[in-house]
C-alpha positions as semicolon CSV with decimal commas, in nm:
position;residue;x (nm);y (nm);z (nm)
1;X;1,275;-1,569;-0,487
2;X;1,309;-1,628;-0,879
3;X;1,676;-1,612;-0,890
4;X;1,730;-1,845;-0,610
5;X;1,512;-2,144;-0,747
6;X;1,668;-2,087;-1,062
7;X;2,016;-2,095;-0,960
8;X;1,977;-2,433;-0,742
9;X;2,119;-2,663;-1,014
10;X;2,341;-2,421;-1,120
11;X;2,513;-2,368;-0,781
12;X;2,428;-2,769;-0,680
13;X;2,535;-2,940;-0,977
14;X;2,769;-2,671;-1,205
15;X;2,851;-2,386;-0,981
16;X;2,769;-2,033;-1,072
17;X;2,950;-1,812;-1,293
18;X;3,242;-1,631;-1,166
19;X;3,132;-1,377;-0,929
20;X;2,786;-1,450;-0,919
21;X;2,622;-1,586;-0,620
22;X;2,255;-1,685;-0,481
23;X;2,127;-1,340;-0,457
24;X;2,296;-1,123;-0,691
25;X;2,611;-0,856;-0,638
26;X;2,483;-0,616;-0,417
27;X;2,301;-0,802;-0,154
28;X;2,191;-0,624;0,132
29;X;1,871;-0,580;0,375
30;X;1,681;-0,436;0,082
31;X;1,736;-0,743;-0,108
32;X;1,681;-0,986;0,213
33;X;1,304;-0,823;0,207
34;X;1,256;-0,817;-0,159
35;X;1,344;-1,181;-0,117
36;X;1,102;-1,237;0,127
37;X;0,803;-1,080;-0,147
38;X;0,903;-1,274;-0,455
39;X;0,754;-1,557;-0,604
40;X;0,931;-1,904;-0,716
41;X;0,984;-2,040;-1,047
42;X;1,019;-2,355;-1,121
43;X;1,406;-2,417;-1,161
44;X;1,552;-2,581;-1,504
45;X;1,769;-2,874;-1,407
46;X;2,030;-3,095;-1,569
47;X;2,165;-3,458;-1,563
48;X;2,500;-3,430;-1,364
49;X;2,733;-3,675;-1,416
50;X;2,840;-3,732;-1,124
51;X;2,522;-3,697;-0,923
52;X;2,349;-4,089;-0,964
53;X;1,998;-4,137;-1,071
54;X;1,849;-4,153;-0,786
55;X;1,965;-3,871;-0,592
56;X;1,896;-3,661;-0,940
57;X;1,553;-3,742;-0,918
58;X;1,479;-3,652;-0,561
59;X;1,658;-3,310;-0,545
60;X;1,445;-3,204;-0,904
61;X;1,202;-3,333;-0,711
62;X;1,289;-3,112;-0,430
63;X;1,349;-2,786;-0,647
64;X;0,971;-2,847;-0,834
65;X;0,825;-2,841;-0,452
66;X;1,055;-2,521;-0,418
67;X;0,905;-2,333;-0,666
68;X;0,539;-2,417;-0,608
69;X;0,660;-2,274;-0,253
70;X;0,555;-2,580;-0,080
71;X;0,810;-2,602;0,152
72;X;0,816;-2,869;0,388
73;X;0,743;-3,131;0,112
74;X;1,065;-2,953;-0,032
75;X;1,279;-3,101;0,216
76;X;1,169;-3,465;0,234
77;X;1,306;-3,570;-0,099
78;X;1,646;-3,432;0,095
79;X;1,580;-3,599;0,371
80;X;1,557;-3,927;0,236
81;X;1,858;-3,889;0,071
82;X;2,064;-3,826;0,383
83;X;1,885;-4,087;0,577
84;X;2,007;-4,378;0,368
85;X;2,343;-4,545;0,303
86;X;2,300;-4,596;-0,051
87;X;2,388;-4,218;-0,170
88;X;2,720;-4,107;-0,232
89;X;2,907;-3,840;-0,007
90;X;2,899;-3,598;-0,253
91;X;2,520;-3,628;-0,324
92;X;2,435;-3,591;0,065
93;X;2,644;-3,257;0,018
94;X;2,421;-3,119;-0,264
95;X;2,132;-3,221;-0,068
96;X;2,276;-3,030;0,175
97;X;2,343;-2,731;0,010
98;X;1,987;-2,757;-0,176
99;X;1,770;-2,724;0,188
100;X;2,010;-2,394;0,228
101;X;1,811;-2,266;-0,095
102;X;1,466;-2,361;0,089
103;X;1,554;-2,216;0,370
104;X;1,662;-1,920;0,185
105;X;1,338;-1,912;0,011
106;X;1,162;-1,908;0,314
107;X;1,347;-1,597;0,458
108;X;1,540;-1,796;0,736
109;X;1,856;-1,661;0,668
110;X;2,017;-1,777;1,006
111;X;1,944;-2,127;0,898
112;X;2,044;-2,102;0,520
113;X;2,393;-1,961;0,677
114;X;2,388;-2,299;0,957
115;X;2,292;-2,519;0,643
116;X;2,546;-2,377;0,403
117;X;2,827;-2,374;0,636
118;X;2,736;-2,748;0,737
119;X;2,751;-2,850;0,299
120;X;3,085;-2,668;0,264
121;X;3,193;-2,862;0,589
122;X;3,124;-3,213;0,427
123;X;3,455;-3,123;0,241
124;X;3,247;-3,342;-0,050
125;X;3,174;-3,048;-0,278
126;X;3,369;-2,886;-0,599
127;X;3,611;-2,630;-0,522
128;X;3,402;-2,422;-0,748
129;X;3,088;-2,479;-0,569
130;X;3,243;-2,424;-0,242
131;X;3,371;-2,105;-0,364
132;X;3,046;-1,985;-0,444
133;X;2,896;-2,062;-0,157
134;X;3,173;-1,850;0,045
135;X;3,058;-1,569;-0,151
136;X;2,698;-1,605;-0,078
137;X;2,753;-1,646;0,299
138;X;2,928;-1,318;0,275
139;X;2,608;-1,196;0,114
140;X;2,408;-1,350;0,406
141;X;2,638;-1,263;0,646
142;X;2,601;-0,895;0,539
143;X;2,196;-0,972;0,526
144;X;2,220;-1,061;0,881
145;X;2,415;-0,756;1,010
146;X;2,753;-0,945;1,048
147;X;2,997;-0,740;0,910
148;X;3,298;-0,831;1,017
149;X;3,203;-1,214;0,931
150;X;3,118;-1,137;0,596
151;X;3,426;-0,946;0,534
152;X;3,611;-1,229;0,657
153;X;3,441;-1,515;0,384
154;X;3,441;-1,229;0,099
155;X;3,804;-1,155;0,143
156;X;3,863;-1,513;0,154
157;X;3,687;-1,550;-0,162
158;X;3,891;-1,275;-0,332
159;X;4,205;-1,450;-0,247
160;X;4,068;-1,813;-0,399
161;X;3,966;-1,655;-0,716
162;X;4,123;-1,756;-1,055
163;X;4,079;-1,417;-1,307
164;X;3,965;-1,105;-1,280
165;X;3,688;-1,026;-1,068
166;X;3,361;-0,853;-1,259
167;X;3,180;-0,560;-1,033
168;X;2,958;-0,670;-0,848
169;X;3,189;-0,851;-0,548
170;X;3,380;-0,478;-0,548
171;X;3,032;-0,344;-0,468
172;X;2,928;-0,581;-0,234
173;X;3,271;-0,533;-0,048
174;X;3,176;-0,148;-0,041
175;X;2,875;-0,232;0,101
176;X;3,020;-0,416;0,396
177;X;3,236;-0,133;0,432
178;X;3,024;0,096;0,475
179;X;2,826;-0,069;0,742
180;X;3,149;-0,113;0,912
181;X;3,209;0,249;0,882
182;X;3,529;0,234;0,709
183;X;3,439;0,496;0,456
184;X;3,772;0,519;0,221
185;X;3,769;0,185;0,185
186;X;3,394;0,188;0,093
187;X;3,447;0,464;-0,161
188;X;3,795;0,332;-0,320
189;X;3,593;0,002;-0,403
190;X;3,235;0,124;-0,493
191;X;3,449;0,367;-0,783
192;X;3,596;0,055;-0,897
193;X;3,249;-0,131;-0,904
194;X;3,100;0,155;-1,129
195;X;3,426;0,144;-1,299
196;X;3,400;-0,199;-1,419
197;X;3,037;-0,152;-1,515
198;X;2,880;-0,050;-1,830
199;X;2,575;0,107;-1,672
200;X;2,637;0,123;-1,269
201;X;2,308;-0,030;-1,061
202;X;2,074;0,217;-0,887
203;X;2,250;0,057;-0,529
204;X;2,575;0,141;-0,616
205;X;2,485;0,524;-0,688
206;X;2,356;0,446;-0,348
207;X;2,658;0,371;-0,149
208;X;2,885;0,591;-0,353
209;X;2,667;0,880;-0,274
210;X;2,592;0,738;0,112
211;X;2,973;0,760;0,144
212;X;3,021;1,133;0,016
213;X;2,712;1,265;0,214
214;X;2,828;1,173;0,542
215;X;3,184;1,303;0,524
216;X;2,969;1,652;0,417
217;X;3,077;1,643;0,046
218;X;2,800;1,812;-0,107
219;X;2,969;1,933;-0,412
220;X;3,111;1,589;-0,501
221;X;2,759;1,458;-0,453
222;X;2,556;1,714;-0,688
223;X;2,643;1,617;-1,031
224;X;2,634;1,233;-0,902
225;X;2,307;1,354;-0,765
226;X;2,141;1,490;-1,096
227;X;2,276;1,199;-1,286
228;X;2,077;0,949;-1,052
229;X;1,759;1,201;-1,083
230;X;1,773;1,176;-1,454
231;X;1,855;0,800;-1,500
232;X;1,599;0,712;-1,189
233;X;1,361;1,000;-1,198
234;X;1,102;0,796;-0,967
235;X;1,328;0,744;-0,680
236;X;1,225;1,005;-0,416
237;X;1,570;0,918;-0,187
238;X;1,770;1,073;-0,496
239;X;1,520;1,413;-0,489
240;X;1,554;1,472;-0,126
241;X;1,916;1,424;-0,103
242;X;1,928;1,689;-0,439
243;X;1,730;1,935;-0,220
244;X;1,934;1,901;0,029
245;X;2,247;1,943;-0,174
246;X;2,076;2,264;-0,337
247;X;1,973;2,428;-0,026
248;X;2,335;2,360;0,139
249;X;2,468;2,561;-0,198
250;X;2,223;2,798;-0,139
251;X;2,072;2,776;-0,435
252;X;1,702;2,739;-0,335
253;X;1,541;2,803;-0,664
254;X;1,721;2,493;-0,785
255;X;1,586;2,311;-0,449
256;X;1,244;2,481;-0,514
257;X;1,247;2,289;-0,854
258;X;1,394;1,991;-0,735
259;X;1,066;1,956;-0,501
260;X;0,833;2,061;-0,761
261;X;0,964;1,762;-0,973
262;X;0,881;1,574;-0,653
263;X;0,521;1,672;-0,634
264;X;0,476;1,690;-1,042
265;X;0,566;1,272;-0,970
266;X;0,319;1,219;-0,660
267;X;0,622;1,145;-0,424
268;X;0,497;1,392;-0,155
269;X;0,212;1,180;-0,003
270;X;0,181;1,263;0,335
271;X;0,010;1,531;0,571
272;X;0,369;1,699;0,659
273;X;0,520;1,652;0,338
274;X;0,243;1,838;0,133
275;X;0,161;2,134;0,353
276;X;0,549;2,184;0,355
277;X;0,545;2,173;-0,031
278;X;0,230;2,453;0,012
279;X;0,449;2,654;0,258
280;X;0,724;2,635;0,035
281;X;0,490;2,753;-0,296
282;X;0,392;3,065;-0,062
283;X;0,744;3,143;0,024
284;X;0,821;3,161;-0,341
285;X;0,534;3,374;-0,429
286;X;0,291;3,129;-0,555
287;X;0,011;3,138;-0,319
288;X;-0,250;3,012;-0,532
289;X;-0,057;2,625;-0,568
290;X;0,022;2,709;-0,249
291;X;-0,394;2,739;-0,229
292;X;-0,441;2,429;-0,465
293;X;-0,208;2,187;-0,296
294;X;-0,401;2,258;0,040
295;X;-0,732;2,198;-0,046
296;X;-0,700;1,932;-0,307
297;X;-0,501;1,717;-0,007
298;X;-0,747;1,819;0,202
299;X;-1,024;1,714;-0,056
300;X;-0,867;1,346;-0,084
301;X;-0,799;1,293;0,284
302;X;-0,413;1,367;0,270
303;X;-0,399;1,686;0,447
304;X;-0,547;1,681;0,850
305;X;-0,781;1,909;0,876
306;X;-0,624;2,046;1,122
307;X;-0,634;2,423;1,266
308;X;-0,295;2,515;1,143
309;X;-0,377;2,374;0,798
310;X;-0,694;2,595;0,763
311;X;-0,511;2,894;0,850
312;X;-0,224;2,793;0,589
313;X;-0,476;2,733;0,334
314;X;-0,655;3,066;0,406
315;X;-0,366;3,269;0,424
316;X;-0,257;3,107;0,027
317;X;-0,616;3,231;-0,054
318;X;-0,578;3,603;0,087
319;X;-0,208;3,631;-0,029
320;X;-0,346;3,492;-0,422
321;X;-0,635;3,818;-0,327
322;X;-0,933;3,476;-0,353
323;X;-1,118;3,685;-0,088
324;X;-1,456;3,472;-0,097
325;X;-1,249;3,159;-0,118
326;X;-1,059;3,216;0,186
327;X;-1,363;3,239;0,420
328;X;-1,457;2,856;0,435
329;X;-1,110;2,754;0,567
330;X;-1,079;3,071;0,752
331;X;-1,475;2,949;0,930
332;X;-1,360;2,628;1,028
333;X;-0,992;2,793;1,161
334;X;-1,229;3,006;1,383
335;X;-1,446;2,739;1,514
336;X;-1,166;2,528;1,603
337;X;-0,924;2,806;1,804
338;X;-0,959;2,970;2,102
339;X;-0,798;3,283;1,982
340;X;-0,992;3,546;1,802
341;X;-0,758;3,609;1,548
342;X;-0,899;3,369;1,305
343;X;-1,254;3,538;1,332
344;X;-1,034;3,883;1,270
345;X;-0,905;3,733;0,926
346;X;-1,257;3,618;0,822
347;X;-1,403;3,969;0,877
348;X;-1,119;4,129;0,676
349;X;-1,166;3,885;0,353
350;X;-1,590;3,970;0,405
351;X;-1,462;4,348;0,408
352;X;-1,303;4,307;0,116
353;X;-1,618;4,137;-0,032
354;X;-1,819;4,404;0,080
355;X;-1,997;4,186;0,277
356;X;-1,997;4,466;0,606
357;X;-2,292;4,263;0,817
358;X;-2,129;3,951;0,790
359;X;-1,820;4,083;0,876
360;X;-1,899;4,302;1,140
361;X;-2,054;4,010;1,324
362;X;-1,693;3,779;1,309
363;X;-1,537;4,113;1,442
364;X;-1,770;4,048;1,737
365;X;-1,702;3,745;1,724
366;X;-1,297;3,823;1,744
367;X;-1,383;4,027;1,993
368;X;-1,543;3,792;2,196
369;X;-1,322;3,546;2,194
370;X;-1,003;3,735;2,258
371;X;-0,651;3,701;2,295
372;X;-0,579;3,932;1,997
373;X;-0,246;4,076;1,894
374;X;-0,371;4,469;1,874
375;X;-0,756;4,463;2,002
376;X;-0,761;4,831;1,890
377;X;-0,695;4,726;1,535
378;X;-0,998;4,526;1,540
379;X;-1,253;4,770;1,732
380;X;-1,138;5,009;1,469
381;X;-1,242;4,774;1,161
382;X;-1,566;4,705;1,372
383;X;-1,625;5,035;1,390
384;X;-1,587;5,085;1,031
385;X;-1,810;4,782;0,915
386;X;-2,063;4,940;1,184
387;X;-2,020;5,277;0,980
388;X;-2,103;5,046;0,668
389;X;-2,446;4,941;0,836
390;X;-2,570;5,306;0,963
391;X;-2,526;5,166;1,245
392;X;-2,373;5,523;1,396
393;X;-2,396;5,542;1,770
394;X;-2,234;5,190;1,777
395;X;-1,989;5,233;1,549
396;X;-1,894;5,605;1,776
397;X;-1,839;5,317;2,076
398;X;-1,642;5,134;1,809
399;X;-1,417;5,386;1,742
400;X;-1,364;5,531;2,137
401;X;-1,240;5,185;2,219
402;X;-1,027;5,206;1,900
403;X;-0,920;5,537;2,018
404;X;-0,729;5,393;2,368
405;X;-0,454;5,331;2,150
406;X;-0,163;5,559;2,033
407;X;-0,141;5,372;1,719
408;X;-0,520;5,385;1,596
409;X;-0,628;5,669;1,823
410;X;-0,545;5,941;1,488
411;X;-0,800;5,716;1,257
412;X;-1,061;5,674;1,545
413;X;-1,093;6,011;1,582
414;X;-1,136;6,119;1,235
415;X;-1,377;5,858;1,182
416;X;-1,595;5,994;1,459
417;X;-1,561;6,322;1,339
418;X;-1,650;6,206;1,007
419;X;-1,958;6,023;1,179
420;X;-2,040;6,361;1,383
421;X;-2,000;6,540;1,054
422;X;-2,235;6,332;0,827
423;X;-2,508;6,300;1,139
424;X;-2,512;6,698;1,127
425;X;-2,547;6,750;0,794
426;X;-2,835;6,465;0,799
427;X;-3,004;6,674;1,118
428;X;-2,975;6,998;0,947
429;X;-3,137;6,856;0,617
430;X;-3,440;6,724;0,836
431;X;-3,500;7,091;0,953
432;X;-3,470;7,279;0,640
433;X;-3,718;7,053;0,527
């Protein structure tokens, strides 16, 4: 709450400068919780000529127990001034108006509104004052989730204004709305707040682009899009809405770069967010981020460890041909299903590792445990890994079972043959010798 201790005399005993206000021009529930996290400062005040000695005093007084966030000693300074008869009217009023800032400091925007309203009410304070502190009820009004109230006090502060307004009240009246669904209006403003502004705030980009996304105009939005991206490269909203955008255009190599900037930048944090960003890395032919995205979450605790993650993280290893490194995740997969198919996949990458024991024990394993997509497939590599281990007569069953199906039964066959074949030629040896 910097800004608000700082502006207390300004508001209190000046008034702000045209346009401004206690929390700045685009004042929202963002801001109401940023509000809630900052710190104090000590607030510079002034002699006022019109406030009397006395009453000065106490509300510095007031404003230096503000900012060292001591709150409740903030107000009795106040108090004392609007318990006695010997302080003007208009001096009650800026004590008045100065508990609003406490109160404002504290969060309690319900009671900064009541305490605002009831200062303004006195009918003891500057025009200029008063004005500002229609405009920053229409920024707590807005905080609040009061629309149509804070409409009401910033249209009524548009039609007491002297000049020409800066941006920021065009921006805040886009905000409003926007909540209030009145999206023409919303857009016609926020165009005239970035407009008026050298270089247009991160929360205008915001509404402008809130406005064209939900009347479906992607196209309008890209270019607005990448300029946010480039100007506020750490704001992960701005990526995901660019993604979007992409993909809508079809364009998914753009959207596949779009979330690689998002991962490059550590925005994709969570468990669902990073296995996606895997899946997507696979889909575009690069299973071996795919691979390193997986385990490295995984490693730090970001990734569950969850059956569907192993088998995502095996299949990036078998796609990137990482045979040996595939059989860890594929191990745990196994142990955690109830399907075979896991132990299937493990015996494959030991195949291609030459590892035939080890893998013809997972196809056992497979076996064992079932619910497999073509069985036959699998007694067929058992039989071969069998044929791998001399193991002959079981590898013959192998192949038999292999045989049952139309679609294997051709390989079977000439692999018991081939068995047959090599078991001859090892019986006719033993004889001529």
């Amino acid at each position: 709450m910097k800004h608000i201790a700082l502006l207390i005399t300004a508001l209190a005993l000046f008034a702000a400068p045209l346009g401004g206000g206690l929390f700045g021009g685009d004042f929202g529930q963002a801001q109401a919780q940023k509000a809630k996290r900052e710190k104090p400062q000590k607030p510079k005040t002034r002699r006022s000529e019109v406030l009397g000695k006395a009453a000065f005093q106490r509300i510095e007084q007031s404003q230096m127990r503000l900012g060292e966030e001591k709150y409740i000693e903030a107000f009795a300074p106040l108090q004392a001034i609007l318990d006695s008869e010997r302080f003007k009217p208009y001096e009650k009023a800026v004590a008045i108006q100065t508990m609003g800032f406490i109160y404002a400091a504290q969060g309690k925007y319900a009671k900064t509104i009541e305490t605002f309203e009831r200062a303004v009410a006195t009918g003891h304070l500057p025009a200029r004052v008063v004005s500002d502190i229609t405009y920053n009820l229409a920024q707590l009004y807005l905080a609040e989730g009061q629309g149509k109230k804070s409409l009401a006090l910033l249209e009524q502060w548009f039609a007491g204004l002297e000049g020409e307004p800066s941006a920021g009240p065009f921006a805040l009246r886009a905000q409003i709305y926007l909540g209030l669904d009145n999206l023409a209006a919303a857009e016609k403003d926020i165009r005239l707040a970035i407009s008026k502004a050298e270089a247009p705030k991160q929360q205008w980009t915001r509404i402008l682009l809130s406005v064209l996304l939900q009347q479906a105009r992607y196209k309008e939005a890209r270019p607005i899009l990448e300029t946010a991206v480039e100007r506020w490269p750490g704001v992960k909203t701005f990526w995901q809405q660019l993604t979007a955008v992409y993909y809508d255009a079809d364009d998914e190599k753009l959207a596949f770069v779009a979330q690689q900037a998002m991962h490059a930048q550590g925005m994709l944090s969570s468990s669902k967010e990073l296995s996606s960003m895997a899946q997507l890395y696979l889909y575009h032919d690069v299973p071996i981020k795919a691979a390193q995205v997986l385990q490295s979450g995984m490693d730090a605790g970001k990734i569950e460890k969850t059956e569907k993650n192993y088998e995502l993280l095996a299949q990036s290893y078998r796609h990137a041909r990482e045979w040996k490194a595939s059989i860890a995740p594929l191990t745990k997969a196994a142990k955690k299903s109830d399907k075979g198919k896991f132990y299937e996949q493990l015996a494959q990458s030991h195949l291609q590792d030459e590892q035939w024991a080890k893998a013809e024990a997972a196809l056992e394993k497979a076996l064992e445990k079932g619910q497999l997509e073509k069985p036959a497939d699998t007694w067929l590599l058992l039989g071969i890994a069998r044929v791998r281990t001399e193991k002959y007569d079981a590898a013959i069953k192998a192949f038999r079972k292999a045989g049952d199906d139309d679609d294997t039964a051709r390989d079977a066959f000439r692999w018991i043959r081939s068995i047959e074949r090599r078991l001859a030629e090892k019986r006719n040896a033993k004889s001529d010798g």
